[in-house]
N, C-alpha and C positions, 0 to 999 in steps of 0.2 A: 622453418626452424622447429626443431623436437623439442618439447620440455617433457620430463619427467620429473615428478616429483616421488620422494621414497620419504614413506614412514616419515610424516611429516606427523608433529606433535606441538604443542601450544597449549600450556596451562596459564590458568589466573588464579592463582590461589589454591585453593582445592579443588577450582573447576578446572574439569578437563575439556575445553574445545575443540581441540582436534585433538584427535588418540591414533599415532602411527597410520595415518591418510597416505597411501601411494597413488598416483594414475599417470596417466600418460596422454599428454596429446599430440596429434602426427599435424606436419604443415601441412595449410589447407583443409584442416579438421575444423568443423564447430564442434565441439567439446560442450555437451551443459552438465550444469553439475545443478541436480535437482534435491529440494531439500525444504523441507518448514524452515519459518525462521527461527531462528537460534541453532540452527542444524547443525552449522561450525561452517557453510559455504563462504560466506566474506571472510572470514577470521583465515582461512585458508588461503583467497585471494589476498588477503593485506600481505601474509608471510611472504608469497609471492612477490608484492610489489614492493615490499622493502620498509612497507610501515609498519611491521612488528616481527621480529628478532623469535625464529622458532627454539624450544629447547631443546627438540631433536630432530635428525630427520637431513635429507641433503637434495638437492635441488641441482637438475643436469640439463644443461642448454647445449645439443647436437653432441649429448655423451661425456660433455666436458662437467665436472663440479664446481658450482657459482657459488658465492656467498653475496646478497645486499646488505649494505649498512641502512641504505635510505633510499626512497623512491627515485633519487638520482642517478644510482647504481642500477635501478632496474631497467629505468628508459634506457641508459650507456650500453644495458645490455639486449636491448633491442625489444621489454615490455611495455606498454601502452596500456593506462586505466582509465575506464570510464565511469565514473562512479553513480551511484543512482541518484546522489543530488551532485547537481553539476558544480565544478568549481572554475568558474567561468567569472570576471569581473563586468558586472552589469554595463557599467559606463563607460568601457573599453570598445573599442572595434574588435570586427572577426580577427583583423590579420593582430593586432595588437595583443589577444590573450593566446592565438598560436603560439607567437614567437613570448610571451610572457614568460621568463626565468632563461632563457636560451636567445637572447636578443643579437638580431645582427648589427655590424655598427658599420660604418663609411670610413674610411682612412683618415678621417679627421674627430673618429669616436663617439659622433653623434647617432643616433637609431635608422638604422637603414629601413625605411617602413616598404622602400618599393620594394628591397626585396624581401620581404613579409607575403607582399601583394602577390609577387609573383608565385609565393610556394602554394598559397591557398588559390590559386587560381591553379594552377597546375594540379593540384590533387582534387581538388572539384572539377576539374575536365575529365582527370581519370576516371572519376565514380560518378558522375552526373548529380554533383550533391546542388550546384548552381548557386551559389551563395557568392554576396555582396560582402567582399573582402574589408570594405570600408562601412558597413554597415553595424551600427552600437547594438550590443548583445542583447539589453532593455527593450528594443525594440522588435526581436527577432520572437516569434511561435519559437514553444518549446520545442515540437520535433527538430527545427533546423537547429537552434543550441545542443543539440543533441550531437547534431552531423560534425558543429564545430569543435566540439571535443575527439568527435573519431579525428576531425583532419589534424589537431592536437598531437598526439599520438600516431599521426602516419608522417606528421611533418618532423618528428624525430626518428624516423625510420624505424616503427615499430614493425616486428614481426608478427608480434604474440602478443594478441587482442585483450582485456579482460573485460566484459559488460556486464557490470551488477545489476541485475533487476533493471533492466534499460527500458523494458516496455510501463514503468509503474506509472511515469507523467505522460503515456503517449493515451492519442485516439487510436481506434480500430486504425484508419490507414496510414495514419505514420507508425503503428506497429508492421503491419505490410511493406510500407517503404523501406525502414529500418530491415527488416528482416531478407528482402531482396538485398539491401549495403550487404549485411552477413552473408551473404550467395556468394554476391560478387569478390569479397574481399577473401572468401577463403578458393573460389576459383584460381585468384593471383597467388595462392600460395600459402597465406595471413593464417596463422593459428588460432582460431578465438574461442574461449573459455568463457561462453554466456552462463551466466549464474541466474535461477529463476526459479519461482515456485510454483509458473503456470501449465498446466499440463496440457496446455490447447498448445502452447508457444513452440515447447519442448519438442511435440511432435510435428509441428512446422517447417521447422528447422534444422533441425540436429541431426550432426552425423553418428554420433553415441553419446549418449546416457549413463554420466554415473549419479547415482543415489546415496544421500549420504543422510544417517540420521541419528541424534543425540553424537556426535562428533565421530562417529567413522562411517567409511564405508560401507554400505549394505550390501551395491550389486554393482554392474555394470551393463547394462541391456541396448539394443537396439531402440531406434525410437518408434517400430513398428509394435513394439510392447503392447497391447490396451491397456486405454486409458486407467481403467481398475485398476489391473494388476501394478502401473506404474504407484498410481495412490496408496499400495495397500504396502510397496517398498518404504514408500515414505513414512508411512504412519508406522508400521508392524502390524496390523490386522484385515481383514476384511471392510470397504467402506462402499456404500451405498452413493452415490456421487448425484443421483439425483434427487429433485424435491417432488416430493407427491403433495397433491393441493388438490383441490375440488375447486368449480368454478366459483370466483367472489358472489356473496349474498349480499352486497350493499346496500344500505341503509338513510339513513339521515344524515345532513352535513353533522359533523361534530368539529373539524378544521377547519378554519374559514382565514383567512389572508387577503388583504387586500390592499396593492397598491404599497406594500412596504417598502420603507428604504431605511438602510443604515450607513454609516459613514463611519472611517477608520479615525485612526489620530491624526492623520492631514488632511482631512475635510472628503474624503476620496469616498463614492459610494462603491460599496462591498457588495450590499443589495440596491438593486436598481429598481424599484417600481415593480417587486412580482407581486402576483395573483395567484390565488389558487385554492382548491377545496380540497378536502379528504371524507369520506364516509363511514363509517360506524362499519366493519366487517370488509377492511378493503386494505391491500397493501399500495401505497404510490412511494416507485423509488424514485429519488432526485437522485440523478445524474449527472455525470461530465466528470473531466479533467480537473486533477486536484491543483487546486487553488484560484478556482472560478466562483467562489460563493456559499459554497457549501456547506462550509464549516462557521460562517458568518451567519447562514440563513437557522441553521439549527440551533446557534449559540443564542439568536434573537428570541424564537419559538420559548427557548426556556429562560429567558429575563437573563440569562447571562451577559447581551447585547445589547444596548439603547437604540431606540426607536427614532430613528429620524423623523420619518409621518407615515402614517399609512395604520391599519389597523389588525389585531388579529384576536381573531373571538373563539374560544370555547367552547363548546356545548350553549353558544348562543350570548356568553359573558365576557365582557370586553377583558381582556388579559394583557391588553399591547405594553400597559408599563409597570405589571406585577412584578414581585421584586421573585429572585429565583425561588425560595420557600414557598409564596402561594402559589406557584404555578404547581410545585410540585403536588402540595397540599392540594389542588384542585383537579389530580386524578394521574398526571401527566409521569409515565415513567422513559427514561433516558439515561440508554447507553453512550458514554461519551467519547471520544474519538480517538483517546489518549489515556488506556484506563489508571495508567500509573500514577499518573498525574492528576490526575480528572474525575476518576472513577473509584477509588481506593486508599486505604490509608496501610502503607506497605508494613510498618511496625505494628498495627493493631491484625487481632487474630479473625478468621475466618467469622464468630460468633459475633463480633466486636462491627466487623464490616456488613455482616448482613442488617444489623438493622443500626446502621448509620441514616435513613431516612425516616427512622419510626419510631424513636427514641422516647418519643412524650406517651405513647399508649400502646394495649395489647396488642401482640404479648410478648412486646418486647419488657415493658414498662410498667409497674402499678405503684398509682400515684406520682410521688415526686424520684423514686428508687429503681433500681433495674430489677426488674422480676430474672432472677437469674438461673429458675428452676425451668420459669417457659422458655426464657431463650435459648437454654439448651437443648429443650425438648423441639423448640419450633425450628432451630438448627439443623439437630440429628434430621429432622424431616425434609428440609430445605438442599442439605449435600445428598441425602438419598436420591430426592425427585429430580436432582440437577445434574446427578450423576460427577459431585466436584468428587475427584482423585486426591485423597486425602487421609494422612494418620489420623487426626485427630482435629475438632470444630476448634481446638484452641491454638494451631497451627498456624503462625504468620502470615498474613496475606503472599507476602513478597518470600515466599521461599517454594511457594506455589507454581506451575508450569505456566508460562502465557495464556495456553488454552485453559487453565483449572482456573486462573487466575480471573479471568472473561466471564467465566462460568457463574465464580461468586457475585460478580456485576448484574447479570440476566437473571439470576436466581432471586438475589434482592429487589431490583425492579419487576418480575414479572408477577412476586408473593403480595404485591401491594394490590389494592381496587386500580384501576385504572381506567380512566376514561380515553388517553389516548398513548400511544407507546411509540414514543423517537429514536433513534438508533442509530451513529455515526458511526460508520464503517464497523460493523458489528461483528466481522470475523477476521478483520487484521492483527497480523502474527500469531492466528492460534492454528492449529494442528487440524490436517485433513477430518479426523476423526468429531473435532468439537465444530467445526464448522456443521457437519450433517447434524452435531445435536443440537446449533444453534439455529440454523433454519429450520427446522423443526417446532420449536418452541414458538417460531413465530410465526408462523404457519396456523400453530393452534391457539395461538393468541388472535388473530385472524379472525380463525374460527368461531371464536368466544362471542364474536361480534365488536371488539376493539379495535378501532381504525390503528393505522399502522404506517409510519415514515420512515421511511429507510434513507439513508446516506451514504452513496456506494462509489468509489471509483471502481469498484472492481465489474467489469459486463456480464461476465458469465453469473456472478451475484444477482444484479438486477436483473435480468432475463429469468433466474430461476424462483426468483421471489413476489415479483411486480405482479400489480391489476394493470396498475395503470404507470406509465414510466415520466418524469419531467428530468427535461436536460436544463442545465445549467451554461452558461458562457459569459464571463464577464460582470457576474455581480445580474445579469438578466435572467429572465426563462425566455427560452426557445420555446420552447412548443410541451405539449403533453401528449403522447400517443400512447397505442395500444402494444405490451411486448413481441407484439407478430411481427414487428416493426422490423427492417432488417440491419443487420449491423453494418450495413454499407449506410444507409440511411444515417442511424444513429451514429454513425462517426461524423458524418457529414453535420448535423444538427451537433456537436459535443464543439465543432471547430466555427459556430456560429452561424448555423445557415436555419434557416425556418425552415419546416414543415412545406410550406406552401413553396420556397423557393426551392426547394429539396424536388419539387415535385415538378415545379415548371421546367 
C-alpha cells in the first residue's frame, strides 16, 4: 500500500508541530523519518494513526483521500502502531491482547480463544517470531512483547507499519532481531515508517531517509548519507560526533558500594546485592535495558532511595542513610533522569535555577538575603561557559529548548566543588548539537580528577564516555568490563548472562 502524506500541519496553541510535512512511502519501503526529539516525528505519526485531528493537510492510501476520526479508522484502513511504550495488558496472554478490542466469539457469543490461537501462531510461523500464544505478557522479555504488538497489528491486516523509537527498550540483539522482522516484513510488501533518532539504526536499515527538524521537513536522502552529514540535517550545523578523551588517570576509591539492596513499595528488590568502586579521575557507566535497576541504583546513591542493607561510603564517610541535602552538601553533583521533574523549577528563571542548590552562600547568597548583584554576575558567566541559548538570565526555565534546558542542569551542577558527579541519562531528548557539548563537560570533569557515574541506556553513549562499563539486569550487576568490550558481548551481559558465561 502507498501512503502519502501532503502538507500535513498540526498546531497546539501557538506551537507549530508540524508545518506543511509532505512524504511519501512506496509498499515494501522502510521509510525512517529521523529527527531530535520534539522534531514533530510522533506528532506526525499520531495524525496518521487517528490520535490527533490535523488542521491541514490530506492523507492518500493507493491515491485515494482518507480522513481518521480515531485509531479505529486507521487499523480499518489497513495502519498498524507500535508505540515506544507498549500498550500491551500485563496479565493477559499473547493471543488475548491480539485479539483485545477485535475479539472473536463462538455462535453462542462467548470469546473464541482458539481462534485467537490459531492467528498468532499462524503469523509467528510466517515471520519466525515463535511465541507462546498462551503465554502472560508479564512474563515474556521485552524484545518478544515487542514482536507481540507487530503480530497485533499484522493480525488486523495491517499494511503500513508505524515503529516509534522501537529499539529505545531493546538489547544490541534484539535490536538485530527486530531489524531483520523490518527486512522480512517489507520484503512481503509491509510499508513501515520507523521513527528514530539513532543514526547507527537508520543506516541499518532504511530504504530512505527523511529528516525532519523543529516541525518540517529538512531533506530526504539515501541512507548511504554519512553519518555527519545525516547529524548536521538534524541539528542545522556542523557536529563533531565523536568524544576525544585521553587515557583515564585513576586515582583513589572516592565510591565505594557494597552489597546494596533496596526494595520498592511491595517488598521487591530493585537493587539486589551490588558492589562496586569508582576512582577519583575515571568515568564508570552503568548499563542495561531500561528498567533493570538503574534508576533505583542512582536514586539510592543520592538519599533519594532507602537503604535496605548494604553500605555506601564517600570519600571514606559512611553516607548509606544521609538525607538527600547532605549528600549533596557533601560534594556529590547530579543530573536527574527526568530534568522537568526532577532537575528544574519550569516557572522560575534561568538565574533562579542556577543556584537552586547554593542558596545559603556565595555568591549566590550573603547572609540571610540573595546577593542579587552576584547572581547575575555569576549567571552572565555560568550561560556564557555552558553555552545556554538564551535572551536573557531572567528567562523561564520551561520556555527554554530540551537541550538549553539540560544545559541549565550541567551548568548548575558542574559550578559547584564536587567530589563526585552522577548523571542519569545525561543527554536524553536534547539535540545532536548539546549532546557534543555535554560529553564534553564530562570528559573534563573527568579530567579535573572527579570520578564520574554515568547512567546510560543509550550504547553508543556508554562506549564513547566509559573507563570502565557495569551492566545492569534485574536489580543485579553482571559484571564490570573494559569498553573494548564488544557489543555482541555487551548485549549478551544487558539480557543477564556473566562475563564468565559470556566467555565459556
Amino acid at each position: 500500500m502507498k501512503l502519502e502524506l501532503r502538507d500535513m500541519t498540526k498546531r497546539f496553541g501557538p506551537v507549530v508541530a508540524n508545518d506543511h510535512i509532505s512524504l511519501t512511502v512506496e509498499p515494501g519501503q522502510i521509510h525512517a523519518l529521523l529527527g531530535e526529539n520534539g522534531a514533530g516525528k510522533s506528532t506526525l505519526m499520531n495524525l496518521l494513526y487517528g490520535l490527533y485531528k490535523p488542521d491541514e493537510g490530506r492523507i492518500l492510501l493507493d491515491g485515494t483521500e482518507v480522513t481518521f476520526a480515531n485509531p479505529r479508522d486507521a487499523m480499518a484502513a489497513g495502519i498498524g502502531m507500535v508505540h515506544q511504550h507498549f500498550m500491551l495488558v500485563p496479565v493477559f496472554s499473547v493471543a488475548e491482547n491480539v485479539v483485545l478490542g477485535n475479539e472473536p466469539s463462538t455462535r453462542i457469543g462467548s470469546l473464541d480463544l482458539d481462534t485467537a490461537r490459531e492467528r498468532v501462531h499462524e503469523i509467528s510461523a510466517r515471520f519466525g517470531f515463535d511465541i507462546d500464544s498462551d503465554a502472560i505478557i508479564e512474563d515474556l522479555p521485552v524484545g518478544i512483547q515487542q514482536r507481540v504488538e507487530i503480530i497485533k497489528a499484522l493480525a488486523r491486516d495491517a499494511e503500513i507499519l508505524i515503529l516509534d523509537e522501537p529499539t529505545a527498550v531493546l538489547t544490541p540483539q534484539e535490536t538485530d532481531e527486530l531489524m531483520a522482522i523490518m527486512r522480512q516484513l517489507a520484503a512481503e510488501g509491509k510499508s513501515i515508517v520507523f521513527i528514530t533518532h539513532k543514526l547507527r539504526e537508520v543506516k541499518a536499515v532504511a530504504d530512505v531517509v527523511t529528516v525532519i527538524r523543529g516541525g518540517t521537513v529538512v531533506d530526504s536522502v539515501s541512507p548511504t548519507t554519512p553519518i555527519n552529514e545525516l547529524a548536521s540535517l538534524m541539528v542545522g550545523r556542523e557536529v563533531d560526533l565523536t568524544v576525544s578523551k585521553k587515557v583515564a588517570a585513576s586515582g583513589a576509591v572516592v565510591l565505594a558500594i557494597d552489597n546494596l539492596v533496596s526494595v520498592d513499595e511491595r517488598g521487591r528488590r530493585v537493587i539486589d546485592g551490588v558492589s562496586f568502586e569508582v576512582r577519583a579521575g575515571e568515568v564508570l557507566c552503568v548499563a542495561g535495558v531500561e528498567g533493570n535497576g538503574q534508576t533505583a541504583l542512582a536514586e539510592t546513591i543520592l538519599g533519594l532511595r532507602e537503604v535496605h542493607s548494604g553500605i555506601i561510603t564517600l570519600a571514606g564517610k559512611d553516607i548509606t542513610h544521609d538525607r538527600v541535602k547532605q549528600v549533596l552538601d557533601a560534594g556529590v553533583g547530579y543530573i536527574p533522569e527526568d530534568r522537568k521533574k526532577d532537575g528544574l523549577v519550569g516557572d522560575f528563571t534561568i538565574e533562579e535555577n542556577l543556584m537552586l542548590n547554593g542558596s545559603f552562600g556565595a555568591p549566590w547568597a550573603k547572609g540571610l538575603g540573595i546577593d542579587f548583584a552576584s547572581r547575575q554576575r555569576e549567571s552572565a558567566k555560568l550561560i556564557e561557559q555552558f553555552d545556554i541559548r538564551t535572551p536573557s538570565a531572567t528567562t523561564l526555565v520551561k520556555k527554554l529548548s530540551g537541550g538549553n534546558q539540560q544545559k541549565v542542569v550541567v551548568a548548575r551542577e558542574l559550578s559547584r566543588e564536587l567530589t563526585l558527579f552522577v548523571a542519569a541519562q545525561p543527554t536524553r531528548g536534547v539535540d545532536v548539537g548539546s549532546i557534543e557539548f555535554i560529553h564534553e563537560r564530562i570528559v573534563q570533569t573527568r579530567d579535573s580528577g572527579i570520578p564520574v557515574v554515568i547512567f546510560s541506556t543509550e550504547l553508543d553513549e556508554v562506549y564513547a564516555l566509559a573507563d570502565r562499563i557495569a551492566v545492569m539486569y534485574r536489580g543485579k550487576l553482571v559484571g564490570i568490563v573494559p569498553p573494548s568490550t564488544s557489543r555482541e558481548v555487551m548485549g549478551q551481559m544487558m539480557a543477564g548472562v556473566s562475563p564468565a558465561e559470556v566467555a565459556a
